[in-house]
FILOSE-863956 format. One record per residue (C-alpha): residue in three letters; x, y, z. Coordinates in steps of 0.2 Angstrom, whole numbers, plus 5000, padded with zeros to 4 digits. Example, Ala and Ser with C-alpha at 12.3 -4.5 7.8 and 13.67 -1.06 7.14 Angstrom:
! FILOSE-863956
<ALA <5062 4978 5039>>;
<SER <5068 4995 5036>>;
! end
This chain:
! FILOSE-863956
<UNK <5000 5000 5000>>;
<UNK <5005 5018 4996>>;
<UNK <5002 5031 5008>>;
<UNK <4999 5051 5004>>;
<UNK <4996 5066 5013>>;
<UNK <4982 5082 5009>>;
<UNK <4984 5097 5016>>;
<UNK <4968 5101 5022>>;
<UNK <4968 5116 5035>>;
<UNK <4981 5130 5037>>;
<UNK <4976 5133 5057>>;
<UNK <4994 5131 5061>>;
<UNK <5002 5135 5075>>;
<UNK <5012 5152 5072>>;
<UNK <4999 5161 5060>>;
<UNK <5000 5166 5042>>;
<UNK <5019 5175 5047>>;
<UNK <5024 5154 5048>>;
<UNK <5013 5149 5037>>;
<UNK <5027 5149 5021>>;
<UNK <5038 5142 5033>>;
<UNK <5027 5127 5040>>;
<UNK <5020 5121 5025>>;
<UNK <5040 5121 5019>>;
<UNK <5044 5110 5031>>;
<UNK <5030 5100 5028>>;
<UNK <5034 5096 5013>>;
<UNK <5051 5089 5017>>;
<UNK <5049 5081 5030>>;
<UNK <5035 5073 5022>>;
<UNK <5044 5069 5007>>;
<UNK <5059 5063 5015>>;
<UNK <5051 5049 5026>>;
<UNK <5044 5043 5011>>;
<UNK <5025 5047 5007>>;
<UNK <5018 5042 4989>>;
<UNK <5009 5058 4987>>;
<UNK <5006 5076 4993>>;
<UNK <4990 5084 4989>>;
<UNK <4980 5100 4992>>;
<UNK <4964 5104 4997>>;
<UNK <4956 5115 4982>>;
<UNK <4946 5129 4989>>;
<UNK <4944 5147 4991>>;
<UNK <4935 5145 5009>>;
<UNK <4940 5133 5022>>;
<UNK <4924 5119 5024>>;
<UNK <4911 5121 5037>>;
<UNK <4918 5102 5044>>;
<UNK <4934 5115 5047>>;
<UNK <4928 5132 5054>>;
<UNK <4921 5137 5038>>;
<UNK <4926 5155 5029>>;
<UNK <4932 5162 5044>>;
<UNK <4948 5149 5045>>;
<UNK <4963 5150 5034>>;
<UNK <4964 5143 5017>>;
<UNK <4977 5142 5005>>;
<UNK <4975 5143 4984>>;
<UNK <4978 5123 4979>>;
<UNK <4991 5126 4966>>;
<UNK <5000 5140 4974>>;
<UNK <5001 5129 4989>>;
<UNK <5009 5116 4976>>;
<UNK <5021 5126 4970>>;
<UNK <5028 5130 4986>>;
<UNK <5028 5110 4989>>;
<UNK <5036 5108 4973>>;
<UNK <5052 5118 4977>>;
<UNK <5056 5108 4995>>;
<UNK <5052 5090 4987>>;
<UNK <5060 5081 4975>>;
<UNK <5051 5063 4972>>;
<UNK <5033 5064 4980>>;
<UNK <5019 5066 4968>>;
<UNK <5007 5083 4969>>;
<UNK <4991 5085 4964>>;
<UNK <4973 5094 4968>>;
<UNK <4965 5082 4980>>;
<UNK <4953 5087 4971>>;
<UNK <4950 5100 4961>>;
<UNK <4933 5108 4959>>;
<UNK <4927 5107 4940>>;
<UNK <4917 5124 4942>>;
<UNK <4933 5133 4948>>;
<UNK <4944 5134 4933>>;
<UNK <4942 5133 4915>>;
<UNK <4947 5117 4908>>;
<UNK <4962 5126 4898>>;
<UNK <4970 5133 4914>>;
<UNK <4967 5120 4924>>;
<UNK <4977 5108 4913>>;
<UNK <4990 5123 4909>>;
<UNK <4989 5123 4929>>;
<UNK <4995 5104 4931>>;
<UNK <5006 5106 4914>>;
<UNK <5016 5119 4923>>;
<UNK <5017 5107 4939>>;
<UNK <5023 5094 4932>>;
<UNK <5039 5102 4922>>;
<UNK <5043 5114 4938>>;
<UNK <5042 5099 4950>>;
<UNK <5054 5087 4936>>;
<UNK <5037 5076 4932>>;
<UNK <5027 5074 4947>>;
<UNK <5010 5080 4943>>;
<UNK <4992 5071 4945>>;
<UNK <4975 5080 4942>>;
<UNK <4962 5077 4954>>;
<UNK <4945 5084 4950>>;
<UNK <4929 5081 4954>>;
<UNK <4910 5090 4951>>;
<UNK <4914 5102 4968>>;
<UNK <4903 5102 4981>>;
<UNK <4906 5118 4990>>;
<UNK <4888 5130 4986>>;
<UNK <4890 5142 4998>>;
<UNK <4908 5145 4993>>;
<UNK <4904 5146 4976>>;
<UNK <4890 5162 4981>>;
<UNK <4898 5170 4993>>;
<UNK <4914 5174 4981>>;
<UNK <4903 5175 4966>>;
<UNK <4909 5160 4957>>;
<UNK <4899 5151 4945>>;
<UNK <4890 5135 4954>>;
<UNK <4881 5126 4940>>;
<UNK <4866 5111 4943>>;
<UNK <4876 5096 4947>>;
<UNK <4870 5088 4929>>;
<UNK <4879 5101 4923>>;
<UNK <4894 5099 4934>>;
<UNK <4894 5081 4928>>;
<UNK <4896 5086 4912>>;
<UNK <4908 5101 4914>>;
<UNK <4919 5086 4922>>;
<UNK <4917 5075 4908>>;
<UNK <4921 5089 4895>>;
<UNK <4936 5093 4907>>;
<UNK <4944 5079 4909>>;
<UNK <4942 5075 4888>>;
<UNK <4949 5094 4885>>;
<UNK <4968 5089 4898>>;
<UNK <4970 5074 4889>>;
<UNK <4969 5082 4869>>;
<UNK <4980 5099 4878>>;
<UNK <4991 5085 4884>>;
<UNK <4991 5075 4869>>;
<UNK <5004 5074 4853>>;
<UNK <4989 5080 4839>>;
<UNK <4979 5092 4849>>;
<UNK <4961 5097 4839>>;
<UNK <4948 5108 4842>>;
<UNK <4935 5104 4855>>;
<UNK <4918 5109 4853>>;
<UNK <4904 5103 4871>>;
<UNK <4892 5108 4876>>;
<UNK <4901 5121 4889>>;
<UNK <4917 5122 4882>>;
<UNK <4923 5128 4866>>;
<UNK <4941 5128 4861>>;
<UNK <4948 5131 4843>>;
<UNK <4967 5126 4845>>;
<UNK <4969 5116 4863>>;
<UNK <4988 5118 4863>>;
<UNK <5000 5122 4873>>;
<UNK <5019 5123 4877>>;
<UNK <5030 5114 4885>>;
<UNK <5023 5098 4886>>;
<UNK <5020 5088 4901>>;
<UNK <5037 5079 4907>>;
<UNK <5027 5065 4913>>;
<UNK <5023 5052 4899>>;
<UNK <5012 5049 4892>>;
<UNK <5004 5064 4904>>;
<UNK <5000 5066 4922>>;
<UNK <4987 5053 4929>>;
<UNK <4969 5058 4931>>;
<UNK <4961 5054 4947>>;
<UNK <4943 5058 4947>>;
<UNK <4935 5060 4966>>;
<UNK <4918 5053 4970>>;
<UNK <4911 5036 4973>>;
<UNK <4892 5037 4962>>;
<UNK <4887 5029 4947>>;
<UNK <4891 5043 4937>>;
<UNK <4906 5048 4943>>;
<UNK <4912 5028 4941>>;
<UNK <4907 5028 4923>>;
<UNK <4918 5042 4921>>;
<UNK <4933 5033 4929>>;
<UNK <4931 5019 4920>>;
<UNK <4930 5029 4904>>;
<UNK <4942 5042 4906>>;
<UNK <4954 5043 4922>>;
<UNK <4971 5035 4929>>;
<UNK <4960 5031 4947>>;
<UNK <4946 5033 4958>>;
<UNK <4947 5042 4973>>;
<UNK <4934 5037 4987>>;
<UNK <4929 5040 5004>>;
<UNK <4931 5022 5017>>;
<UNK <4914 5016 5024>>;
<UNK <4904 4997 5024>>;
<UNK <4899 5001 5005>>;
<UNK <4916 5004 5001>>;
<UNK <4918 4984 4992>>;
<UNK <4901 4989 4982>>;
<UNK <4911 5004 4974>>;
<UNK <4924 4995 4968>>;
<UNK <4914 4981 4962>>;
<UNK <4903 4996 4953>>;
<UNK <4920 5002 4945>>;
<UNK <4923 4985 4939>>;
<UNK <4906 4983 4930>>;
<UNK <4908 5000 4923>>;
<UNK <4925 4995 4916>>;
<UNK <4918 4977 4907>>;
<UNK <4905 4988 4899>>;
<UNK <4919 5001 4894>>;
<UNK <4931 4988 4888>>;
<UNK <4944 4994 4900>>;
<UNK <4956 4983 4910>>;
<UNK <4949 4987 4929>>;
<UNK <4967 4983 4936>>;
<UNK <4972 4998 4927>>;
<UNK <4965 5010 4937>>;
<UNK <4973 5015 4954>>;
<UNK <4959 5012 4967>>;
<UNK <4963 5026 4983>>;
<UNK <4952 5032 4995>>;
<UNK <4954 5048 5004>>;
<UNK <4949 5051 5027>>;
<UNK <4956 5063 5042>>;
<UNK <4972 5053 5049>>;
<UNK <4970 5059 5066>>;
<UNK <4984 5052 5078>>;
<UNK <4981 5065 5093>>;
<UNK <4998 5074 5100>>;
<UNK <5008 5060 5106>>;
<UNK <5005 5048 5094>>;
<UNK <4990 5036 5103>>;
<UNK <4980 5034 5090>>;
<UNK <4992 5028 5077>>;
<UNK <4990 5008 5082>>;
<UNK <4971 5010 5076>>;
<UNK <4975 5022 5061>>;
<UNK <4987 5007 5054>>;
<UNK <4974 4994 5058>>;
<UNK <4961 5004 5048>>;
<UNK <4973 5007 5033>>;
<UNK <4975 4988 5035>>;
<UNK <4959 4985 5034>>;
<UNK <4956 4995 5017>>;
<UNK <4971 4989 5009>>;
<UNK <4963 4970 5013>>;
<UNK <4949 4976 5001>>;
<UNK <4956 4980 4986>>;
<UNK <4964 5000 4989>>;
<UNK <4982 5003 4984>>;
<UNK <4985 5021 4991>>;
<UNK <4976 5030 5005>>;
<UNK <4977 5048 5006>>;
<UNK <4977 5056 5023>>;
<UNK <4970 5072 5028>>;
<UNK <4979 5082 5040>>;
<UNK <4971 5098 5047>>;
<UNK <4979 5097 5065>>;
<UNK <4988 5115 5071>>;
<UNK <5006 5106 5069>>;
<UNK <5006 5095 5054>>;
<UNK <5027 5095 5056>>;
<UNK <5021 5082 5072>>;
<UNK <5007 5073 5063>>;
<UNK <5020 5069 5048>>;
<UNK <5033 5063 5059>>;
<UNK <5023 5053 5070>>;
<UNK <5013 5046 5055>>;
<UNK <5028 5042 5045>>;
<UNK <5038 5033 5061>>;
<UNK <5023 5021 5069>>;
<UNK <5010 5021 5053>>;
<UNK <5021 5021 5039>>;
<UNK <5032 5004 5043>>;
<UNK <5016 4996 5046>>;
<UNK <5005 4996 5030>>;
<UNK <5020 4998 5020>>;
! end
């Protein structure tokens, strides 16, 4: 099993004067003690689970950038990103631009975005979630012709591009994965149809999702084993550590059914502590 990190609340200890600093720090340390992955939150508000507006919240792929610069073999990526935030263009401009500053280590995580009151509160468009779905489906189609070797116009029903090019190109071959987020039918149709993996949430109907993503594949034609099954939950260890016995049993527990990387969200005041303590009692456990 691969384990990754999201950082998923900036109410750090020290304040946005330390902020630069931490998530630095972060980074390394996280990166040094081996973690597959490191992704970020994308939103413009922190998440009512989380304090809501009034709590810090970092752009997602400035946040990256940073990362970027004090990592050298993690894998980054939105985790995931909202489709309604971005134009598809600049979004995979966005990840293109990752992964030749970070030496090939981008992934795109996107989802339809769930965030409404977000989306009014900033004036952001917020679409029905039919639309949303289809926005995602358009989206995802649009990264891999701006990623691919013949590029042609694209003409959906909300996007309209005449020359979907771009340079450079992507240093990851043959271009970063796609990781669509969501565990419903329609989000599974589109990971069997279009993405690298899945990215769902733990729980007893976690089995039925995969087997889902398995019919969808036979009825796409596409090899299920080829898509990278992860899953996405709060790794909460408390501050000294007491709760990482149960955290590696759970990890266990979802590796047992079928998931290859789980992707832990930190949002503790001092994530330097979290990783450390995660990466000396969890990691050497499901790893």
């Amino acid at each position: 099993m691969k384990i990754g990190l999201e950082i998923g609340g900036y109410s750090w200890d020290g304040g946005p004067a330390r902020m630069g600093e931490t998530l630095a720090t972060v980074a390394r340390t996280a990166d040094d003690a081996g973690f597959a992955l490191i992704g970020v939150g994308d939103h413009l508000w922190q998440g009512p689970h989380a304090g809501g507006p009034g709590e810090p919240m970092l752009e997602c792929f400035t946040a990256l950038a940073v990362i970027a610069a004090h990592t050298r073999r993690c894998v980054l990526g939105p985790v995931v990103a909202g489709v309604h935030l971005r134009h598809p263009a600049l979004l995979a401009k966005l990840v293109t631009s990752l992964d030749v500053l970070s030496g090939g280590r981008a992934m795109l995580g996107v989802g339809v975005g769930w965030y409404e009151e977000e989306a009014h509160g900033l004036g952001l468009p917020y679409p029905s979630l039919s639309q949303r779905f289809e926005m995602l489906e358009e989206t995802v189609r649009i990264c891999h012709l701006m990623w691919g070797e013949r590029p042609s116009p694209f003409e959906g029903r909300h996007y309209r591009l005449e020359r979907p090019v771009g340079a450079p190109a992507n240093l990851t071959a043959p271009h970063p994965p796609i990781m669509i987020g969501g565990g419903g039918e329609r989000t599974l149709r589109l990971v069997a149809r279009h993405a690298d993996a899945c990215n769902l949430y733990p729980g007893p109907d976690l089995g039925a999702k995969l087997e889902l993503l398995r019919q969808h594949c036979e009825r796409e034609g596409r090899d299920y084993d080829s898509i990278e099954k992860t899953c996405v939950l709060p790794f909460e260890v408390g501050p000294d550590g007491a709760g990482c016995g149960e955290l590696a049993e759970t990890l266990l527990g979802i590796g047992e059914q079928g998931v290859e990387t789980v992707i832990g969200i930190l949002m503790g005041p001092d994530p330097v502590r979290d990783v450390e303590l995660i990466a000396g009692k969890v990691l050497p456990a499901v790893t």
